[in-house]
N, C-alpha and C positions, 0 to 999 in steps of 0.2 A: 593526534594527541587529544583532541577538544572531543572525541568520541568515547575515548578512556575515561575521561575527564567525567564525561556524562553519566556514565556506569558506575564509577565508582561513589559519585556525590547519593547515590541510592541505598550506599550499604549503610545500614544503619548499626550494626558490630562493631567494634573498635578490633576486636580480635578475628575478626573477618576478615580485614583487608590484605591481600595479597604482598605482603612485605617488600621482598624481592623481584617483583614487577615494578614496584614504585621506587626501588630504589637507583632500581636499572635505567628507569625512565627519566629519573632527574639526574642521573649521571651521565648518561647518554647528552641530554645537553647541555651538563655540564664540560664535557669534553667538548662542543661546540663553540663555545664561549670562550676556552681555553684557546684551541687553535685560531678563532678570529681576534682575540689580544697577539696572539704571538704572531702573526700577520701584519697587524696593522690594521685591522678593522675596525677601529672604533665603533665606530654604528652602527656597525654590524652584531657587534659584542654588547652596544646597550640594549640593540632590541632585542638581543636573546635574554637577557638580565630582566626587560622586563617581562618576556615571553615567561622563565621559571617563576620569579616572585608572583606571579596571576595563576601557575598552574595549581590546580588539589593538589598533583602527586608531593612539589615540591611542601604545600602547609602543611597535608599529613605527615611528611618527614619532619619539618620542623617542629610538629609538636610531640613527636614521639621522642627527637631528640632531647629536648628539653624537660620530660616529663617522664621518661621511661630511663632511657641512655647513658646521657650525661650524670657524671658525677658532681653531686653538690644538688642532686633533682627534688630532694624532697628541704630543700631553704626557703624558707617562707621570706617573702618581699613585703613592704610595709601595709599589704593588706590582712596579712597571715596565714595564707591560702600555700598550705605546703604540697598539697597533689591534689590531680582529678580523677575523678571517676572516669572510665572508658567514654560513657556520654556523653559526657562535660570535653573531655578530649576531642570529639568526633565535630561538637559544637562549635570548638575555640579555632580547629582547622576550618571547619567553615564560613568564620568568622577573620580570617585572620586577611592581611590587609587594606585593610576598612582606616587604616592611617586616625586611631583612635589617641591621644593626647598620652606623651610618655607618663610616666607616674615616676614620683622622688624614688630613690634607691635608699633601701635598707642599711645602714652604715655596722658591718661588724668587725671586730676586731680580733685576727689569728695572731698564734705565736708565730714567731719567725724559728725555723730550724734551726737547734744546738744555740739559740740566743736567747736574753729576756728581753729583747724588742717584741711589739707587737706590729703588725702591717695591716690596713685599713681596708677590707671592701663592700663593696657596693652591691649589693643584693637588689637587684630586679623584680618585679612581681614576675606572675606567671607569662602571665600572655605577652607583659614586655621582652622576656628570653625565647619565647618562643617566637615574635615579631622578625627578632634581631638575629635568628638562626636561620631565618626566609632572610631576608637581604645577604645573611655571610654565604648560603648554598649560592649566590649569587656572583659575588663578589669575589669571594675567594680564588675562582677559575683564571680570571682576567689576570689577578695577582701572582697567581702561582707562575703565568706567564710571563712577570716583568720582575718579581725576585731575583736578586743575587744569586747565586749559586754557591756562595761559603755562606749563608742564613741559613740556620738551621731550627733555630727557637718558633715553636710553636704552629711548626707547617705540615701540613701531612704529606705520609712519607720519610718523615726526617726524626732524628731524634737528635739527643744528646750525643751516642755514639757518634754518631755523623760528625760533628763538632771535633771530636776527641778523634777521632779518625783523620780528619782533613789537616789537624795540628801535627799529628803524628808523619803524613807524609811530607809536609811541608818543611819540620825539621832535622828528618831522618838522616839527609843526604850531608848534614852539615852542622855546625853550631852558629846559633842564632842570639839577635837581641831581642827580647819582645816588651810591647806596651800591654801591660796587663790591667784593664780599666774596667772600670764600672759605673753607672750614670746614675745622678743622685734622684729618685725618688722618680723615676722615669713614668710610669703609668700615670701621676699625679700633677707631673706639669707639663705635658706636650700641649703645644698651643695651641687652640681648637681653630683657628683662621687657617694657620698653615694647612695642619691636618685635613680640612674642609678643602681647602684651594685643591691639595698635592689628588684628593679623592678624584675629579675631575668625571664623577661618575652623574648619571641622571636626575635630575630636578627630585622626582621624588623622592629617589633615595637617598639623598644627599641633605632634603629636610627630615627626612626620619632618623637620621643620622646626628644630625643636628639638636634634635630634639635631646634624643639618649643622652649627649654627651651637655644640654646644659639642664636635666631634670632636676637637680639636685639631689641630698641626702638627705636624711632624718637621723639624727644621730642622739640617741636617748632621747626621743622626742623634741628634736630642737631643728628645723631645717636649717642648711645649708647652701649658699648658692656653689654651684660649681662654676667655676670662670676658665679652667685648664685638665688638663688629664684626660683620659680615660680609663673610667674605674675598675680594678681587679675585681670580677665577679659578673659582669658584663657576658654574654656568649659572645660577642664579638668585638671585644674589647684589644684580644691578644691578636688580630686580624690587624685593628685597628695602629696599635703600637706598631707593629712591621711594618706598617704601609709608611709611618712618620719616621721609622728608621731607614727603611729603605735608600739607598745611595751613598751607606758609607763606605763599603767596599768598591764602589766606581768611585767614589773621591778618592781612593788610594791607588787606585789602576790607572788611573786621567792623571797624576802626579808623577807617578812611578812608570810607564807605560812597559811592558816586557815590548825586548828587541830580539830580531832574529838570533839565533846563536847565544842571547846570555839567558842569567841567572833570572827569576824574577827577583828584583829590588825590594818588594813591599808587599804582605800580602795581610788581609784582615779576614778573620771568622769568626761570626758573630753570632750568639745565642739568646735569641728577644734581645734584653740591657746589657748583656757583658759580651764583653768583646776584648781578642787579643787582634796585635799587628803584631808581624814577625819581619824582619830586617836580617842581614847579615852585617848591618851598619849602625852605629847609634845614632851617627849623625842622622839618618834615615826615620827613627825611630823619634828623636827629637820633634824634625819637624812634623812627622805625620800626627803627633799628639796634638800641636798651636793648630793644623790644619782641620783635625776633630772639632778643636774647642771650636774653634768657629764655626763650623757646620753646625754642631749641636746648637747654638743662640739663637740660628732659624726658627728651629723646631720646639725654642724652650725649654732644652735642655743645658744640663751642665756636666763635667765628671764629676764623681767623688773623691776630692783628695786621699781621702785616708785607704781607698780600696783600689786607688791606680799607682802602679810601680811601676819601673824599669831595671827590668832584669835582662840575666846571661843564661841559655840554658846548659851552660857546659861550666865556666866557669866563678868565682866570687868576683863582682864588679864594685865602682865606689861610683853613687850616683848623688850628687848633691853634698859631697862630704860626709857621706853616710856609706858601710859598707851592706851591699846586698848579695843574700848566698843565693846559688845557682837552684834555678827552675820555678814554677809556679804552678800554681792551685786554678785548676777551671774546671764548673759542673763537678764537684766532690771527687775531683780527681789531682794528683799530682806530678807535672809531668817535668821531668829530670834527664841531664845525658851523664855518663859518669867514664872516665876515661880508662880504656882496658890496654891489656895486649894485640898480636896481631892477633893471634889465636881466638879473641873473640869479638875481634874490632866488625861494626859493620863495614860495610862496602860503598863505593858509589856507584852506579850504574852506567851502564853506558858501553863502548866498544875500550875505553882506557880506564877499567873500574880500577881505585884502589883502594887502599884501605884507610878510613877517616878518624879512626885513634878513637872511637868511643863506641856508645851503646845507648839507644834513647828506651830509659825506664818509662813506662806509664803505668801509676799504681793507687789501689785507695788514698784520699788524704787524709791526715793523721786528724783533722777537725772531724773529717765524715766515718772515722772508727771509734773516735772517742762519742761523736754521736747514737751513732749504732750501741757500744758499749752501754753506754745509758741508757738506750729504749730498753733491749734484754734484764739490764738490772733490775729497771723501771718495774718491767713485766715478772719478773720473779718476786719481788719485794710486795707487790698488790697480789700477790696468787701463794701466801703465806698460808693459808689454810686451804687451797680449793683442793679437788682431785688431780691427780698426777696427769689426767688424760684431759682437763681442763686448761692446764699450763701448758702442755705440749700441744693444744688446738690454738693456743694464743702465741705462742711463741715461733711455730716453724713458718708460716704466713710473713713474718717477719724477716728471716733469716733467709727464707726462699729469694725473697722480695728483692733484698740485699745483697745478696751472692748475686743472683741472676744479673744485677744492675753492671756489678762490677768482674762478669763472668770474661769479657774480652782483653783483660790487659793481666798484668803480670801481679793477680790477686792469693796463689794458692798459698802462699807466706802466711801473709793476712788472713787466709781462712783458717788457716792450721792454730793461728794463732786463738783467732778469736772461738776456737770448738775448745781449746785448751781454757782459754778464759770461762766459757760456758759454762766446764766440765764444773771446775771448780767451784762457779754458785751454786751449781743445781746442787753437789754433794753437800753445801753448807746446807742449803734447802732441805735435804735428805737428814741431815744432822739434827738440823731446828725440831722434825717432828720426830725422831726415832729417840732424840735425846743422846746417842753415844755415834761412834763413828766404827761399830764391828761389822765385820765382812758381813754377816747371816743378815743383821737390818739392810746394808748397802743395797743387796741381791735383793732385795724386796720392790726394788726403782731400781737397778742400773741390771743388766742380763745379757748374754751372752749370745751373740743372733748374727747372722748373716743379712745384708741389706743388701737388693738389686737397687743400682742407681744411676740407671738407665744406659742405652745401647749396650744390652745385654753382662754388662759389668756390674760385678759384687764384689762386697767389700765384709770380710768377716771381724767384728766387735764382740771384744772382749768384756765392754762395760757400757751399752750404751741404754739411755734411759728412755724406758719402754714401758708404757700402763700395761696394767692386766689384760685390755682389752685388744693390747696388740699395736696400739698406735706407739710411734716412737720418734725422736727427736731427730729434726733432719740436720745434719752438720754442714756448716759453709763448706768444707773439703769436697764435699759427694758434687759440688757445682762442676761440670766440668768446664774449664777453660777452651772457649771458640771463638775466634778473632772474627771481630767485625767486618762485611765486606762492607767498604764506604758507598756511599749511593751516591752516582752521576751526578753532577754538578746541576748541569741544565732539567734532571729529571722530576719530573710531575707526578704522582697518579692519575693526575687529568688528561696527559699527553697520550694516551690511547697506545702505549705499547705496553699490550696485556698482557705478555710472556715475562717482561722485564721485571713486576709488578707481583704478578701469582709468584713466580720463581724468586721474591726479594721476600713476598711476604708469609705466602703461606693460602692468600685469599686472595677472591677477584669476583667481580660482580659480573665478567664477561668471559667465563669459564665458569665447569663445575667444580664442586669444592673439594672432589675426589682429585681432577686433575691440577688442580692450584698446589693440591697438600704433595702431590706426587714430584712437581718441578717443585716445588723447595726440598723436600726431602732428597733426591739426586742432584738438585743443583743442575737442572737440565741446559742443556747451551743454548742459550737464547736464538739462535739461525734455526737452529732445529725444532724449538718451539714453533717459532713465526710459522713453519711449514706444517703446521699439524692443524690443519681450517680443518679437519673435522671435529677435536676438541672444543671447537666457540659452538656456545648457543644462539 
């Protein structure tokens, strides 16, 4: 490594450097890392921690990440320094753990989605996000080895689907209670002793760490002390938050323990701050909430009353003297069971399956349609005078974005609905400039066309709205619906099974990206992979 190390500290290009060498080389012991955590190797695992944070490969990646990669790369932190020149990039890696004095964070304020709250963050200067993206390539391996396995929020590998998929198997087989909870202002008051103790990671990263989390802010020019939290806007912020949640779902498995032969009693999956438990009991569901609050006092946490219920996912319950209707909202989704015939009851599994009298919906929720409805308005209402093929470059971006999100569950309703809704602005839009509503203006925006919309499938339109130049409106419907496979509880990208990974993702930095693209496209069976050692580089 110290040889590579040598060579490359000579290039003086930023566009020079061999990307995919470097990136290979800090994965590589990133995977190192990975496996002496999930060991038991502690010391093992810090000297490799401090082995990457020392190497160039690992600071050139952290400054490309932070200055090329990452979204959110061109925010200026309270110096006002929004990007570097290749140079200045090549400099700042070579400069980079020199353990130089954190700098206050930038205090800005985003809207919260479909609300008029506002949510507070913390904006880094340069070299502090790119500091703290050297210690996350770091850290994160170790972690990845001691995470839950129903955590899904902000790990790689995992998405939201994941979350929405594990809820889904968990409920399928039955009707359930669940605690539907949400923690109040989570990023902004985890206690920084706890979160320092629970780290248990090396002296020096454990003061650089320290530092970030008591820099302060600047907020309209006025500093801040920070005494709790760690701040949204942070690169390793959302690292950090996992690492202070981590063991809510082993407090519910240590309570509830699965026995041979039964059901599981209690299960939690958790998304960064929001989290459901699921029961077949409420008594169950009761106490696992009292058993939350207290875990969370640890960590300086609370729930949020007004965003934690207890509901039925099958039928209307009365909880506190209050009636509650069946199912609940997690990650912009609504997930519901509704009671059928046999004819389309699901089933239970097993050698005595029979039939469970219902059907678990999973579908857009009615907040995150009504939000969407608004962006599209949003974007038609400001594009009142542009060109036809201006509104259409603004708007399908959007619609793609959306559909795709919500392509795995039972969304074609909701898409049909919402092309329908579409239909009808764009033609008032068509209206506004032509002045009347006669076929010969309409035809001038809406036309007559055949659209491929992918795996070889076309769809022939009667009216759909299409610039002169040939671009045209891509409709929610053309998404096609493909159910998520849920990804292995215990699985990693660090965990070094590279077939598992190319075949999940599409990509792998230890394979070529012809054969990565070739096992997800066939969904190759992973035994069969493993056996193809001529495919690795």
């Amino acid at each position: 490594m110290n040889t590579v190390k040598t060579s490359l500290k000579t290039t003086e290009t930023w566009n020079a450097i061999p990307w995919t060498k470097v990136q290979r080389k800090v994965f590589k012991l990133q995977k190192r890392i990975f496996q002496a955590a999930k060991s038991g190797q502690d010391a093992k695992a810090r000297r490799l921690q401090k082995l990457l944070t020392s190497s160039y490969y690992a600071r050139l990646l952290a400054v490309r990440k932070v200055t090329q990669d990452n979204q959110g790369k061109k925010t200026a932190g309270i110096d006002g320094v929004k990007s570097l020149k290749p140079k200045q990039r090549l400099e700042l890696a070579k400069d980079l753990g020199k353990h130089s004095k954190a700098k206050a964070l930038r205090r800005v304020w985003i809207p919260k989605p479909g609300r008029d709250e506002k949510r507070p963050l913390g904006i880094p200067i340069i070299r502090d996000r790119a500091e703290q993206a050297l210690v996350k390539q770091a850290l994160e391996p170790e972690w990845e080895a001691r995470f839950e396995g129903t955590s899904y929020g902000f790990r790689p590998g995992r998405s939201a689907h994941d979350a929405i998929g594990r809820i889904y198997a968990s409920i399928n087989q039955g009707s359930y209670y669940v605690l539907d909870a949400d923690i109040t202002k989570c990023f902004d008051k985890i206690n920084h002793e706890y979160l320092l103790s629970k780290l248990d990671c090396c002296l020096q990263h454990r003061r650089q760490i320290k530092q970030w989390l008591k820099a302060g802010v600047v907020d309209n020019g006025i500093f801040e002390d920070t005494e709790s939290g760690t701040p949204q806007g942070g690169v390793i912020s959302p690292l950090l938050a996992n690492i202070a949640l981590d063991g809510m779902a082993r407090l519910i498995e240590e309570l509830y323990p699965k026995r041979k032969g039964q059901k599981v009693k209690a299960t939690l999956i958790r998304y960064a701050d929001d989290f459901v438990v699921i029961s077949p009991e409420i008594e169950i569901i009761n106490q696992c909430k009292i058993a939350l609050e207290n875990w969370l006092k640890f960590v300086g946490l609370e729930l949020k009353p007004e965003k934690t219920k207890i509901c039925h996912t099958l039928r209307e319950i009365e909880v506190n003297g209050e009636k509650v209707t069946p199912g609940f909202d997690f990650l912009g989704f609504t997930i519901r069971q509704y009671p059928v015939g046999k004819y389309k009851s699901g089933k239970t599994g097993g050698a005595n399956s029979r039939l469970i009298g219902h059907k678990t919906h999973i579908k857009p929720s009615a907040k995150a349609i009504k939000a969407h409805s608004e962006a599209l308005k949003g974007v038609i209402k400001n594009h009142k005078t542009a060109p036809q093929a201006a509104l259409i470059s603004r708007l399908n971006p959007i619609i793609r974005g959306w559909s795709n999100y919500y392509s795995g569950v039972v969304s074609m309703e909701t898409f049909n609905q919402m092309d329908h809704n579409i239909w009808q602005q764009l033609r008032a839009w068509t209206v506004s400039r032509c002045g009347q509503a006669n076929l010969e203006k309409l035809r001038k925006y809406f036309h007559k066309v055949t659209v491929k919309i992918g795996n070889g499938k076309e769809r022939n339109e009667k009216w759909l709205f299409q610039a002169k130049d040939g671009l045209s409106l891509w409709k929610h419907s053309y998404t096609q619906i493909t159910r998520h496979t849920l990804v292995k509880p215990e699985a990693s990208p660090y965990d070094g099974n590279w077939s598992y990974w190319a075949t999940r993702r599409g990509t792998s930095l230890e394979v070529p990206m012809r054969v990565a693209k070739l096992l997800k496209s066939t969904q190759a069976d992973v035994h069969v992979a493993d056996n193809i050692s001529q495919w690795k580089t």
